[in-house]
Structures are given as C-alpha cells and as structure tokens.
C-alpha positions as YAML, in Angstrom:
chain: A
units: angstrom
residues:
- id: 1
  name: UNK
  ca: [0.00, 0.00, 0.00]
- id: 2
  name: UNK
  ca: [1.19, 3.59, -0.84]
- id: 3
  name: UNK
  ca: [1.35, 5.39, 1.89]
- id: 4
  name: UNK
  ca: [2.15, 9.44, 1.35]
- id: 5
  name: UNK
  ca: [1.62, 12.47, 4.67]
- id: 6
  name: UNK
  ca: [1.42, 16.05, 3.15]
- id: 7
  name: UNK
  ca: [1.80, 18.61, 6.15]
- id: 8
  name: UNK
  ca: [0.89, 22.11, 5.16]
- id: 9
  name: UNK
  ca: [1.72, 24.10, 8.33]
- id: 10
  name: UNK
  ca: [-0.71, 26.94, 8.57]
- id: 11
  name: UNK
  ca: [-3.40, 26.37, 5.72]
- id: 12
  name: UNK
  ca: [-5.97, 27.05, 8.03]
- id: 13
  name: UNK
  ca: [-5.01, 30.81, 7.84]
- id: 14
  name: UNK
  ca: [-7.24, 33.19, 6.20]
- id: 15
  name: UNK
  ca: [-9.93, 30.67, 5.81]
- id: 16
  name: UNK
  ca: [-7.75, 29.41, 3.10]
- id: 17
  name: UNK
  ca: [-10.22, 26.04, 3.51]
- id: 18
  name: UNK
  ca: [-13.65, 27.43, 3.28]
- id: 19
  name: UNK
  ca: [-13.33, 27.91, -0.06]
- id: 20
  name: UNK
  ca: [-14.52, 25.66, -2.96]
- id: 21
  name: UNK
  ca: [-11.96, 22.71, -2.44]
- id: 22
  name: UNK
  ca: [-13.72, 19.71, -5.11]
- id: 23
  name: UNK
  ca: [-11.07, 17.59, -4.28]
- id: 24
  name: UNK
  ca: [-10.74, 18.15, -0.64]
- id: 25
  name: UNK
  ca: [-14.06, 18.27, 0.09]
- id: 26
  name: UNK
  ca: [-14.56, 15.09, -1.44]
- id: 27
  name: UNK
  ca: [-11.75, 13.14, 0.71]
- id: 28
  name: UNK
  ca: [-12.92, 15.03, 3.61]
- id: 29
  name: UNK
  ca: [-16.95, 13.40, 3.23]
- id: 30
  name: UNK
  ca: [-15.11, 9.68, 2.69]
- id: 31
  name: UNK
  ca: [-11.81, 9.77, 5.42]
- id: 32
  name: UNK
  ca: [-11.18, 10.22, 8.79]
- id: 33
  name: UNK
  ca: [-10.84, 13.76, 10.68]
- id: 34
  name: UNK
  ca: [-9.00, 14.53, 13.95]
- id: 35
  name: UNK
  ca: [-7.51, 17.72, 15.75]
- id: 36
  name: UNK
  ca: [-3.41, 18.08, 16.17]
- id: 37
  name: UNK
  ca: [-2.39, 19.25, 18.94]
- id: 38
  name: UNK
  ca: [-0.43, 22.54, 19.91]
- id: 39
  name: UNK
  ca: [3.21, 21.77, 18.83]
- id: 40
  name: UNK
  ca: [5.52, 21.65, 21.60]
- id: 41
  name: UNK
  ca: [8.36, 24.70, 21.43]
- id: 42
  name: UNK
  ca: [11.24, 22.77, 20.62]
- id: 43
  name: UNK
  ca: [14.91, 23.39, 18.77]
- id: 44
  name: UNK
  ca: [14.07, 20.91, 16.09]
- id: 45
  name: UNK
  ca: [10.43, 20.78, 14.89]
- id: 46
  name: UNK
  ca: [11.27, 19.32, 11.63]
- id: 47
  name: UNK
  ca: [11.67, 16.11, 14.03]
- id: 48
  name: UNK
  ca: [7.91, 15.89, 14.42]
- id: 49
  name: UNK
  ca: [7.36, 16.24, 10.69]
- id: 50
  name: UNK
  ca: [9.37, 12.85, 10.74]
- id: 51
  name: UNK
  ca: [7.30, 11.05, 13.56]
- id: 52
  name: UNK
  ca: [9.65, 11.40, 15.90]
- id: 53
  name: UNK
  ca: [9.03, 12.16, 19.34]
- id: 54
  name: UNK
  ca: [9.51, 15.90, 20.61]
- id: 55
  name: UNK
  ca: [12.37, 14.69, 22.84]
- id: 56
  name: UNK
  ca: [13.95, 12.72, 20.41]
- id: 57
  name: UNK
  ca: [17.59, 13.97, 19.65]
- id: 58
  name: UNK
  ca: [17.09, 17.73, 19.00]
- id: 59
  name: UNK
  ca: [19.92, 19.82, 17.37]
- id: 60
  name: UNK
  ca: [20.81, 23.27, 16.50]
- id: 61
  name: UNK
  ca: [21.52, 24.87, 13.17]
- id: 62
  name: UNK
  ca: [24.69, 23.64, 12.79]
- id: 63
  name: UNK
  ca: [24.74, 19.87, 12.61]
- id: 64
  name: UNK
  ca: [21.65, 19.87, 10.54]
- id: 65
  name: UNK
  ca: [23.23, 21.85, 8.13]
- id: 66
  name: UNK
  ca: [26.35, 19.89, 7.30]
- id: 67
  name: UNK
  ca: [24.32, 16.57, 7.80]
- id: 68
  name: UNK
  ca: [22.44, 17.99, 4.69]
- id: 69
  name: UNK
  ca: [25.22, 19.15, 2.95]
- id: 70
  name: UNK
  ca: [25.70, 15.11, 3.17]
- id: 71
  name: UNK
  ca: [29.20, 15.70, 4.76]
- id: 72
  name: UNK
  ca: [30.05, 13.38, 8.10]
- id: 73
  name: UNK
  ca: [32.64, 15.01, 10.11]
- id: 74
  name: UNK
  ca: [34.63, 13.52, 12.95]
- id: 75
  name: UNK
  ca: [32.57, 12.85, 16.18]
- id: 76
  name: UNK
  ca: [34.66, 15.31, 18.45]
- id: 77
  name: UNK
  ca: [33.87, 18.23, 16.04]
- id: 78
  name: UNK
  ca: [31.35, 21.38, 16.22]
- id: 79
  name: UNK
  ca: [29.32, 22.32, 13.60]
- id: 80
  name: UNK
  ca: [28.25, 25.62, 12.54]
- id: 81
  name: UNK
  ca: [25.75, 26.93, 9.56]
- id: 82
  name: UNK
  ca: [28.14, 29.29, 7.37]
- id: 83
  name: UNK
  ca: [26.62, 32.36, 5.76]
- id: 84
  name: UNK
  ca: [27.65, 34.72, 2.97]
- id: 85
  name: UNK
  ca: [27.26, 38.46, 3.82]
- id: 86
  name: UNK
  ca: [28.08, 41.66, 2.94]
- id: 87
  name: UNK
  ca: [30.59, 43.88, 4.94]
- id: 88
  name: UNK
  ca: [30.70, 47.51, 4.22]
- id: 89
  name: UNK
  ca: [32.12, 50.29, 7.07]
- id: 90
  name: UNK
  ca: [32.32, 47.72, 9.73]
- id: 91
  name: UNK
  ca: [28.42, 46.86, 8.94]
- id: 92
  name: UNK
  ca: [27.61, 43.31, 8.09]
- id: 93
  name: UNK
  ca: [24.32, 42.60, 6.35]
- id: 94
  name: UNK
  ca: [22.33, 39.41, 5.10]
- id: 95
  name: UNK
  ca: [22.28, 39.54, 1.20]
- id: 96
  name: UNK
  ca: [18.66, 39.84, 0.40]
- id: 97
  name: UNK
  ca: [19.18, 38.38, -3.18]
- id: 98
  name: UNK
  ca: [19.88, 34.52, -4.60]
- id: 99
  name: UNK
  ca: [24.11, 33.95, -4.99]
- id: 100
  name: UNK
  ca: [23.91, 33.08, -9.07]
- id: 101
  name: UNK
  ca: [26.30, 29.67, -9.52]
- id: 102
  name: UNK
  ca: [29.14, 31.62, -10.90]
- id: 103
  name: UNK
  ca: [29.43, 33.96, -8.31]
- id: 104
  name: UNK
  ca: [29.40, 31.45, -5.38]
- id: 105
  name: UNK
  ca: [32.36, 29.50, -7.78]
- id: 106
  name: UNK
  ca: [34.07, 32.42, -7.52]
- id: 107
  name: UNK
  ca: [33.42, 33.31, -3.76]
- id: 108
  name: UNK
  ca: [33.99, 29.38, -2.32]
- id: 109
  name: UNK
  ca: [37.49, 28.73, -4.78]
- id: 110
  name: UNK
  ca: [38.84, 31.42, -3.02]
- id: 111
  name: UNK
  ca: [37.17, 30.34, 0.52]
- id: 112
  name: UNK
  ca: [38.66, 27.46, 0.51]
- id: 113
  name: UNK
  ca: [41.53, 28.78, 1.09]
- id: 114
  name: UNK
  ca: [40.90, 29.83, 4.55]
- id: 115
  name: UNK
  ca: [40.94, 26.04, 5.09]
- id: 116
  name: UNK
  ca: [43.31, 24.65, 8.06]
- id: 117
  name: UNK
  ca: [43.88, 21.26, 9.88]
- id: 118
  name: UNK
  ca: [41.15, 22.53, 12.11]
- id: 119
  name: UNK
  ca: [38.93, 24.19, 9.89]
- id: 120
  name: UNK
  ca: [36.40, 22.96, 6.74]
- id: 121
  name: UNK
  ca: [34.00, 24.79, 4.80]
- id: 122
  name: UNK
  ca: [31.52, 22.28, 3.76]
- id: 123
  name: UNK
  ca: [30.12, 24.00, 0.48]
- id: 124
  name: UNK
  ca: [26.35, 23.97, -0.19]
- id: 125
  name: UNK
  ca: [24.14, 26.43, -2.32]
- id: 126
  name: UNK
  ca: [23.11, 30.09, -1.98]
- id: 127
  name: UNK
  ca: [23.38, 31.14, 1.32]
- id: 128
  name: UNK
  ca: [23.29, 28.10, 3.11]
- id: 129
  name: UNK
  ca: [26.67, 26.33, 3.91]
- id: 130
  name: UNK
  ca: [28.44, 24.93, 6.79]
- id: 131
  name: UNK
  ca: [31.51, 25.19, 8.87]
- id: 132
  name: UNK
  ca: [33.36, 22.22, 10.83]
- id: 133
  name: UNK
  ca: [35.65, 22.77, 13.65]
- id: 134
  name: UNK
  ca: [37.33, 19.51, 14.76]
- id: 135
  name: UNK
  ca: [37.25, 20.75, 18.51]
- id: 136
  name: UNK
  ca: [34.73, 20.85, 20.94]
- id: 137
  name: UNK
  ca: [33.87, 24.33, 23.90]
- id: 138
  name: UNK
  ca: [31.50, 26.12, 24.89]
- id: 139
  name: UNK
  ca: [31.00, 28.99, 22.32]
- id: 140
  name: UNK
  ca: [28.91, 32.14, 21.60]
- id: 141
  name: UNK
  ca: [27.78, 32.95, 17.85]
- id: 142
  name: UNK
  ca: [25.26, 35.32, 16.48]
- id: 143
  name: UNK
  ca: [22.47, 34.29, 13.91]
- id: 144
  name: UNK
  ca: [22.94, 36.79, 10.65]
- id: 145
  name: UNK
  ca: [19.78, 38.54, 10.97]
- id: 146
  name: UNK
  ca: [20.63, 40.32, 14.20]
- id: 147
  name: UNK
  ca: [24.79, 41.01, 13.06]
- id: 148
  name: UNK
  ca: [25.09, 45.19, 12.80]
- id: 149
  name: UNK
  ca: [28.63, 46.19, 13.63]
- id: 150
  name: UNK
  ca: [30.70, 42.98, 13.42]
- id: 151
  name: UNK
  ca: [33.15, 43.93, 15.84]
- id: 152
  name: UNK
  ca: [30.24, 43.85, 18.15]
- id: 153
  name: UNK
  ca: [29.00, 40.25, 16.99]
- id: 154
  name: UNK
  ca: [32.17, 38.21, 17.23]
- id: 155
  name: UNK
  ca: [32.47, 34.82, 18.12]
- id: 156
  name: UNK
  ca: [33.35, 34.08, 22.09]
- id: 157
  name: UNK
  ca: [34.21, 31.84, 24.16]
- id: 158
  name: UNK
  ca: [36.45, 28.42, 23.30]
- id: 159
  name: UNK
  ca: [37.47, 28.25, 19.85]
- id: 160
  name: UNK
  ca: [37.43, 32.62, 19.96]
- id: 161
  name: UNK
  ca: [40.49, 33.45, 18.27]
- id: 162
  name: UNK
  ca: [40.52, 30.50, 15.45]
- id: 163
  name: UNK
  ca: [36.91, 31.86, 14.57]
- id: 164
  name: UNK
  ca: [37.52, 35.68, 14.74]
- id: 165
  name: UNK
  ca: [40.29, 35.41, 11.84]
- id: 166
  name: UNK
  ca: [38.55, 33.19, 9.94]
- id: 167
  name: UNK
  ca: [36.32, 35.95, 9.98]
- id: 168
  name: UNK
  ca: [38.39, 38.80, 9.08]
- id: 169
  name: UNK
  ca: [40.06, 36.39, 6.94]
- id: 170
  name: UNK
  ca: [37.04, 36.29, 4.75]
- id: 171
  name: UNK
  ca: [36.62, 40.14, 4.24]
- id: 172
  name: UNK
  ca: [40.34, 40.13, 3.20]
- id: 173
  name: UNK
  ca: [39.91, 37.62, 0.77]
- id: 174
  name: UNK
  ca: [36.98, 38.19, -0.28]
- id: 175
  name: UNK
  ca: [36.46, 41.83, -0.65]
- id: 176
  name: UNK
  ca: [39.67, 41.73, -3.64]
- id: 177
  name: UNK
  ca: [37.45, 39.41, -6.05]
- id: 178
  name: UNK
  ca: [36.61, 41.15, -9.45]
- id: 179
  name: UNK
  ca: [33.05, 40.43, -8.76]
- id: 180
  name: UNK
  ca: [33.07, 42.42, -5.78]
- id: 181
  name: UNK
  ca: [34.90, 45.12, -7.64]
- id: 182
  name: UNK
  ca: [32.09, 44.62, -9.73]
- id: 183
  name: UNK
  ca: [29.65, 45.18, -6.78]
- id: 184
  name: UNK
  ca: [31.21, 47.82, -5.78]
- id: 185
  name: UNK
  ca: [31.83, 50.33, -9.44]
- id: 186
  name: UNK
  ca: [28.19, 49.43, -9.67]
- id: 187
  name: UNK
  ca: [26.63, 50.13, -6.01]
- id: 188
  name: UNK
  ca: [25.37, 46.76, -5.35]
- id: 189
  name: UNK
  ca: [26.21, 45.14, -1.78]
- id: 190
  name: UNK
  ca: [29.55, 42.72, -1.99]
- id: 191
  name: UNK
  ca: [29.74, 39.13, -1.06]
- id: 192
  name: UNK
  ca: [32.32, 39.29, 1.07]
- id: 193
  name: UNK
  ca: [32.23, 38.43, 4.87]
- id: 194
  name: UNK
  ca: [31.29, 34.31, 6.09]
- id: 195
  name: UNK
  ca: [29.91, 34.42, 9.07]
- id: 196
  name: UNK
  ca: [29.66, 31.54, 11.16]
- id: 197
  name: UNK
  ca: [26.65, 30.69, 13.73]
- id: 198
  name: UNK
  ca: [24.34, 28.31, 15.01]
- id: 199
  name: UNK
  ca: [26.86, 26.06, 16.49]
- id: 200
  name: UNK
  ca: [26.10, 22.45, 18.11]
- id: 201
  name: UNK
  ca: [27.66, 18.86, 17.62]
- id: 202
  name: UNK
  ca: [25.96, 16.07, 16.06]
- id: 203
  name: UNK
  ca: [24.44, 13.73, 18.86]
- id: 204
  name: UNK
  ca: [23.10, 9.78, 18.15]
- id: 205
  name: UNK
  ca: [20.04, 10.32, 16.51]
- id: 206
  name: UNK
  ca: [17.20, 7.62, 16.34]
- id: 207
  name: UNK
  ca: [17.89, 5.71, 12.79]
- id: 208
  name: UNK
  ca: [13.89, 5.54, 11.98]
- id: 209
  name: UNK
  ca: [14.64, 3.58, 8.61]
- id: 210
  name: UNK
  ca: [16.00, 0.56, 10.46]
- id: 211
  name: UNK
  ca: [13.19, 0.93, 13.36]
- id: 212
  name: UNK
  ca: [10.45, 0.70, 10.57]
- id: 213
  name: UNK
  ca: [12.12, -1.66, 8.39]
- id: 214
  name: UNK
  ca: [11.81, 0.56, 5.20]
- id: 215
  name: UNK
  ca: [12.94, 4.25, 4.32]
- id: 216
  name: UNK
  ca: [10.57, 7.07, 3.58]
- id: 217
  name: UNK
  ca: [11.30, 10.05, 0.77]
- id: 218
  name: UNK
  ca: [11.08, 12.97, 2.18]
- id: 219
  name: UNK
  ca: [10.41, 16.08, -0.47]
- id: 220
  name: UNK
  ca: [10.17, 19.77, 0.92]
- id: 221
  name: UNK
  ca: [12.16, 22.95, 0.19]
- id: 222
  name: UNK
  ca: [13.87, 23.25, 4.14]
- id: 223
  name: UNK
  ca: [17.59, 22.13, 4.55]
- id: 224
  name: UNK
  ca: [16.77, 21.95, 8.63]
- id: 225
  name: UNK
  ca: [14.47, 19.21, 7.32]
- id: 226
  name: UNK
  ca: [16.44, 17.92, 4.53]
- id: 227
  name: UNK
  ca: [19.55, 17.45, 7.16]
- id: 228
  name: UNK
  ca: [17.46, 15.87, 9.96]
- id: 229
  name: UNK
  ca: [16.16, 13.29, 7.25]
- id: 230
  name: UNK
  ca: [19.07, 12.18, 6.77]
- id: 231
  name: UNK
  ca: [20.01, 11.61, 10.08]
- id: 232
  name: UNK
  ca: [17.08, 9.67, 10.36]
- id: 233
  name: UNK
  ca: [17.95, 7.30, 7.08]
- id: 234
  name: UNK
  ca: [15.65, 8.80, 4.92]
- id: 235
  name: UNK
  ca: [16.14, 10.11, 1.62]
- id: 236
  name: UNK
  ca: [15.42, 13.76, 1.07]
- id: 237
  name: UNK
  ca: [14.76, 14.83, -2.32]
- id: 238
  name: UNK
  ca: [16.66, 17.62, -4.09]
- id: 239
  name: UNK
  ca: [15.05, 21.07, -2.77]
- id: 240
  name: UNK
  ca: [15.40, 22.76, -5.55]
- id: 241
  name: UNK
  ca: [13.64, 20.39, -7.89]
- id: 242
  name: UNK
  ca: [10.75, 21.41, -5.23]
- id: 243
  name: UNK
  ca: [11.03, 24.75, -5.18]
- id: 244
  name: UNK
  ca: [10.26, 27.66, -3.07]
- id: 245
  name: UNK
  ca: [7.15, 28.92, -1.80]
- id: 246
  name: UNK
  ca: [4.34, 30.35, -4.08]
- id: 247
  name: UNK
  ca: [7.36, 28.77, -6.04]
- id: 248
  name: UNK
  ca: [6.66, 24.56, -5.46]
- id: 249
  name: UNK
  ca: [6.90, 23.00, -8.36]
- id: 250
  name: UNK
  ca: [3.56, 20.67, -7.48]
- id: 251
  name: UNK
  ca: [3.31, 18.93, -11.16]
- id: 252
  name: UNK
  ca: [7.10, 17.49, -10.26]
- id: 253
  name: UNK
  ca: [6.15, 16.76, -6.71]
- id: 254
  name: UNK
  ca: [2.82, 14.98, -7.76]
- id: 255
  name: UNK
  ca: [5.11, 12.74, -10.27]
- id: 256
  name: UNK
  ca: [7.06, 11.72, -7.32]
- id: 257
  name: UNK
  ca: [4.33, 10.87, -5.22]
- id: 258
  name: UNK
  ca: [3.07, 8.65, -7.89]
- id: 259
  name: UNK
  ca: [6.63, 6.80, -7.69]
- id: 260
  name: UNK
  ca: [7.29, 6.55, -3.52]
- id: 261
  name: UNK
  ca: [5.90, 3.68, -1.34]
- id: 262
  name: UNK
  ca: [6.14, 5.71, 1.68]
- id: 263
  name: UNK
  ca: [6.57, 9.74, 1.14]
- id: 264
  name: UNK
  ca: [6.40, 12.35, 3.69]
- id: 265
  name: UNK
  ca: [5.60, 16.18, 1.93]
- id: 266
  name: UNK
  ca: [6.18, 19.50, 3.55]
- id: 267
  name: UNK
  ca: [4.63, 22.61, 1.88]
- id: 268
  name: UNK
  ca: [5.94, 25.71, 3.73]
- id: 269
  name: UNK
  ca: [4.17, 28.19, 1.44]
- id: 270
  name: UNK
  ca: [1.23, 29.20, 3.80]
- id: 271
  name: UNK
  ca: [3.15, 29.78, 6.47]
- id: 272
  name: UNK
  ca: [5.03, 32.36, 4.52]
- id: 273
  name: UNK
  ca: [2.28, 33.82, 3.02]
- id: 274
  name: UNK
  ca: [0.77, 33.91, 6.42]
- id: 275
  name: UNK
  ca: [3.60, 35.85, 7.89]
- id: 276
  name: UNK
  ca: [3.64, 38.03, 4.83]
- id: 277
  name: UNK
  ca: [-0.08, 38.69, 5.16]
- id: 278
  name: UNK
  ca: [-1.14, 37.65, 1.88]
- id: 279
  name: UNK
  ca: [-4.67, 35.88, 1.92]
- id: 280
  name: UNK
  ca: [-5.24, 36.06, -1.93]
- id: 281
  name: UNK
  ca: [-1.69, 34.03, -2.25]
- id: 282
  name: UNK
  ca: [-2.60, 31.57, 0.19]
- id: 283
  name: UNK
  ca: [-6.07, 30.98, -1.43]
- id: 284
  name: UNK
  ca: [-4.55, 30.62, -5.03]
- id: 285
  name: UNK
  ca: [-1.66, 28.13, -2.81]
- id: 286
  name: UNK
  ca: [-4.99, 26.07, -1.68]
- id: 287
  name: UNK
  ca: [-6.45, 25.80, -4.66]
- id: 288
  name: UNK
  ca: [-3.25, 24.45, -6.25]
- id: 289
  name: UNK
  ca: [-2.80, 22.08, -3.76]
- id: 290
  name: UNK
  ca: [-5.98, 20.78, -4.37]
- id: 291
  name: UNK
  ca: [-5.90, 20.73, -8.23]
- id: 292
  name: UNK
  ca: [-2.87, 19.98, -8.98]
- id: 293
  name: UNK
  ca: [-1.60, 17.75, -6.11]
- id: 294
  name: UNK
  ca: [-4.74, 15.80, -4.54]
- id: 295
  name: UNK
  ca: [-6.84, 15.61, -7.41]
- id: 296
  name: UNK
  ca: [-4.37, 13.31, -9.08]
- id: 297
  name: UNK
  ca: [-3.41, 11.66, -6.38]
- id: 298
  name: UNK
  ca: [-7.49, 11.00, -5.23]
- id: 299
  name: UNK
  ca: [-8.11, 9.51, -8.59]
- id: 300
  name: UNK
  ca: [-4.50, 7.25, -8.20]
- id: 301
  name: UNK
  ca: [-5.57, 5.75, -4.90]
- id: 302
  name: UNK
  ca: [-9.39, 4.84, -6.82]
- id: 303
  name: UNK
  ca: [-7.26, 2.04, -8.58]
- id: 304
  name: UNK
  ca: [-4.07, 1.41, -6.37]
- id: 305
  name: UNK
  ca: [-4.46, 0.94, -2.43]
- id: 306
  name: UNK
  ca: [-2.87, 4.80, -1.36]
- id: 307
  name: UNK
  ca: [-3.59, 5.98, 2.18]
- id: 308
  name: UNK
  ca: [-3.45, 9.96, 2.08]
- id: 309
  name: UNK
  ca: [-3.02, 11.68, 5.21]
- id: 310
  name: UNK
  ca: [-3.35, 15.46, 4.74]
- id: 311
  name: UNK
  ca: [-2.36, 17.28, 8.05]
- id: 312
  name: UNK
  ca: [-2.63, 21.19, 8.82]
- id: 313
  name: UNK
  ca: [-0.57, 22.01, 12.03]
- id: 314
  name: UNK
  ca: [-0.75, 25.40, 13.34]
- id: 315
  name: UNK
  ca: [0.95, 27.42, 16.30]
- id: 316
  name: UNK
  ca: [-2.25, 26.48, 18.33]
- id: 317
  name: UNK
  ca: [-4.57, 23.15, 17.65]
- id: 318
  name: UNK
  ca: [-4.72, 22.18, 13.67]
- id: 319
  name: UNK
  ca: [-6.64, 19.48, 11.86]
- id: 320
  name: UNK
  ca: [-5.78, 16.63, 9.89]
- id: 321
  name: UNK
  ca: [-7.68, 14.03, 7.85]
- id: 322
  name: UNK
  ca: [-6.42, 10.45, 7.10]
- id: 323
  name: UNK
  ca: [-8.19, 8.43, 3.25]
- id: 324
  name: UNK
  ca: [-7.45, 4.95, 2.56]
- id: 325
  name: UNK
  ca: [-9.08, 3.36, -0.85]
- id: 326
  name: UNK
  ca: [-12.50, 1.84, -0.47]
- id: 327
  name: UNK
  ca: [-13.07, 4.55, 2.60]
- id: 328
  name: UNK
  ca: [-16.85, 5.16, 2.63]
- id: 329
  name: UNK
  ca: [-17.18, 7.06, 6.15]
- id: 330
  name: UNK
  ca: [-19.63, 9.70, 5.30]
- id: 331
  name: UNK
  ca: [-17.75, 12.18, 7.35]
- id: 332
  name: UNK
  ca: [-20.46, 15.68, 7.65]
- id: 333
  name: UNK
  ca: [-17.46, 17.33, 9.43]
- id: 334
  name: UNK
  ca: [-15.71, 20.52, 7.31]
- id: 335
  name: UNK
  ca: [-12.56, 20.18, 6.74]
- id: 336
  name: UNK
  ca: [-11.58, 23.93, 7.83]
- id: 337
  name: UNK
  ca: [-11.28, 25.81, 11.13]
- id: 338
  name: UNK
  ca: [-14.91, 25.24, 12.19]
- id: 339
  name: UNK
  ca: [-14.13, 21.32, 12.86]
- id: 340
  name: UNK
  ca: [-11.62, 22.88, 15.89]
- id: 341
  name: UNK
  ca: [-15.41, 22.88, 17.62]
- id: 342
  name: UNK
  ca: [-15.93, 19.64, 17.01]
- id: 343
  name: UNK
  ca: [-15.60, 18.37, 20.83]
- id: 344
  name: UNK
  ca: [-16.23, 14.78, 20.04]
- id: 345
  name: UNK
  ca: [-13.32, 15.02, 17.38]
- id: 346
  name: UNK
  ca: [-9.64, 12.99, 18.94]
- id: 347
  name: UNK
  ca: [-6.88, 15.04, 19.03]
- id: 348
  name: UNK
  ca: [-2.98, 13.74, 18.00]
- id: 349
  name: UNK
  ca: [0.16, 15.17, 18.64]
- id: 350
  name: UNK
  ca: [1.57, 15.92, 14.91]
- id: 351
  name: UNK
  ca: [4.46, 13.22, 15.17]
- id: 352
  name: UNK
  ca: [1.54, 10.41, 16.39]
- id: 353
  name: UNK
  ca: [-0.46, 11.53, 13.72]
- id: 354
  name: UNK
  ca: [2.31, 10.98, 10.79]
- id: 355
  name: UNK
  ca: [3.27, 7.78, 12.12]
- id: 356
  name: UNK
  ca: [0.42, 6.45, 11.80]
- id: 357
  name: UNK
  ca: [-0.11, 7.75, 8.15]
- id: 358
  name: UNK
  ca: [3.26, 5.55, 7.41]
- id: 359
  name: UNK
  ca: [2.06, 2.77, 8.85]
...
C-alpha cells in the first residue's frame, strides 16, 4: 500500500479552507478527521514532521546543516551553519538576493583557502553552507539577521580566536574578487564576509529507517528538514527540484508521489504567506494544492491501495484528515477551522499523527 503524509503548516489561515476545495471536500466526506495538537516549542520541529518524538535527539543549526550538505565530520567536532554576507564600514548585512552559480564558484574557490587542519567549509548552495571545527567548547555565535557592527558580533568563548580570523580572513579575501569590484563600481552590496553561527555537535540520533524496516522520501524545500532526514535514514529529495514557496513545483512533486511507497511532503508556502499577510496568495496556494496535487493523487488511490493523510498544524490546535481506498465514512465534518469545535473530534500530537499515516 502507498502510503504518502502532506503537512501544510498553517493552511488554516485566512480561511484558506472554506473555499470551494472539489477535491478536498470530497476526501474530507469519505476519510477520517482529527484535531493536532499545539506543537511543543522545541529546537528541532522538523523532528515531528518525521514522527519522531519531541524529545527525540534535537539539534541546532549547525549539525543539521552539514548533515544535509551530506558531509560526516569527525565525532569530536562542532558544527556551525556558514553564511555569505556583505561587509561595508564595519556593517555586516544578510544579502537579500539569490548567490547566481558563478558567483558562489568564484566566492567558495577562493574560501577554501581559509581552510586549516582545524577548519572545513563544507560548500552547499546560496546562502546556506556549513563550517566544521574539529574541537569541541562552549562557544557564543550570532544568527545573521541580528549582526550590525561585526566587531560587536564576534564569536566568544572556546574556539574565539581561530573563529575571529577566519572571519576577518574572509573580508580580506573576499572583498579583492573582481566580482566584488564589480559590486562595488556598480553600487550593489559585496559578497564578502562568512559568518559563522548556530553552532552544536551532532548527537546519536534515532535511525527511523532501520526501526520501521523501510525508508521514507522525504520532499520539501527546508535544509533543517532535509539534514534531519538524513540523520534519520531517509532520503530527502533535491530542494530545488521542489522549489520555493508560491514557487513549489507541485506537477514534479505529484510525479514523485506517484513513484514513492512511503513519502512524507512539507509545503511551507502558507506559512510564509501567512507571515507576509497575503490571503489572496494563500487561497490561489490552496487551490493548487488541491488541483494539482490531490486531485491526481485521489483519482490514483481509486485504482491502487494509497492511504493519504493530509495534516494542517498550526501554532495552536490544527486538523488533519487520514483516506485509505475503499473509505466510505460519510464524514459531515468541514474540513476547515470550524471542525476545531468539534468536541467529540480525537486530538494527535503531529508526530503520532504521521506515524500512523506511514504505517
């Protein structure tokens, strides 16, 4: 039996659900509909996604961005997610615009320089990299998005010193590159500071592969998730054949579907669109769910035993909805915010809920 879990975090926003949903509605009236539970506040969410437990083998930034960057450093080592900034008058910024695959050749050939037996940039795409230090201490590091002066943002603690000229090491190097010159004659921000943060080591995780006796594919555009998979021995699918956002590519996605025995799907769209405040997004983002991604799927499962299990956490209590072939349950509950009144309807923690749509 096929077995494929689609989490959309936040589709309940906007009443993105009351709309006219053909094929939603009509695996709403046949499966099975239950409340999720308030998601625990936890470092590693993407673990529930998985069906793990919320204790099981969090991590920080770091370690799930070289395990996704498929590289397996030495046990005694720290990890750290490695971003590309700008530096300009002491000022580092995030660079609010994708690295083309040129300019990060250019950038990471001459990064790798500022290699040493300590030391490794593990390469990786855009703005997303990683950073292993083959020592362990207790360190300070500061994500990007709240760096201003850099003198004031260092690194501290253990490890200080090796970190902070790596650092200044990268402006040097960096800020001579003719496509910074580039930047520069033409007034655009320069790619020329790394800055290193989110720091953790990689602890035993729970194999879930080998526990269930079979792997899952795991498709969604998130390296936290795309790293954590791994860990678990699943196989994450290339993020950018999925795309980004408003961006998923859901024609490519539903061909996979078709393909996987056991698939696990996470569409983060909503919950940028929700943050964003865009309702008419999100309802053209339901509607393409529904058209393009369960329709195909609903009329697959009429002819080949599927179970779909379509879940909808939010920062509070969601819904989800399990539909296995030959379901006939003549549900009368909507599948949208108003079935959060429901008080006869269970409730499941998200990570109970997509274990049992793999099983």
């Amino acid at each position: 039996m096929r077995r494929i879990v689609i989490i959309v975090p936040d589709l309940l926003a906007f009443d993105a659900l009351r709309q006219a949903l053909p094929t939603l509605q009509t695996i709403a009236e046949l499966g099975t509909a239950f409340k999720i539970a308030a998601p625990p506040q936890i470092e590693t969410p993407e673990a529930l996604w998985l069906g793990l437990g919320p204790n099981e083998a969090q991590l920080h930034q770091g370690p799930l961005t070289v395990a996704a960057l498929g590289a397996d450093p030495p046990d005694r080592s720290t990890h750290f997610h490695l971003t590309p900034m700008s530096f300009e008058d002491g000022v580092g910024s995030e660079i609010d615009f994708e690295i083309s695959e040129e300019d990060q050749r250019q950038v990471f050939e001459q990064a790798k320089r500022l290699n040493t037996p300590k030391l490794t940039i593990v390469e990786g795409r855009d703005r997303d990299h990683g950073l292993v230090w083959e020592a362990l201490g207790d360190l300070g590091t500061t994500a990007p998005g709240k760096v201003n002066n850099v003198a004031d943002y260092l690194p501290e603690g253990d490890g200080e010193p090796l970190l902070r000229r790596f650092i200044d090491d990268s402006i040097n190097l960096l800020s001579g590159l003719p496509l910074n010159e580039q930047r520069r004659d033409e007034g655009l921000p320069q790619i020329n500071l790394l800055w290193p943060w989110g720091q953790g080591v990689r602890i035993p995780v729970p194999n879930i592969a080998i526990k269930r006796g079979e792997r899952a594919d795991v498709f969604s555009g998130s390296l936290r998730l795309a790293g954590r998979s791994r860990l678990a021995g699943y196989k994450h699918a290339d993020r950018l054949t999925f795309g980004k956002g408003t961006n998923t590519r859901f024609e490519q996605l539903r061909d996979q579907l078709m393909i996987a025995n056991v698939s696990i799907t996470v569409i983060d769209a909503p919950s940028k669109l929700l943050h964003f405040e865009r309702p008419e997004e999100l309802n053209w983002i339901a509607n393409e769910i529904d058209v393009k991604l369960l329709k195909p799927i609903l009329e697959k499962a009429l002819t080949s035993t599927t179970k779909i299990s379509l879940l909808v956490p939010t920062k509070e209590v969601g819904i989800g909805l399990t539909y296995e072939t030959g379901d006939q349950n003549a549900n009368s509950i909507p599948f949208d915010e108003r079935a959060l009144d429901e008080k006869l309807l269970p409730t499941l923690d998200l990570s109970t809920a997509v274990q049992r749509g793999l099983s």
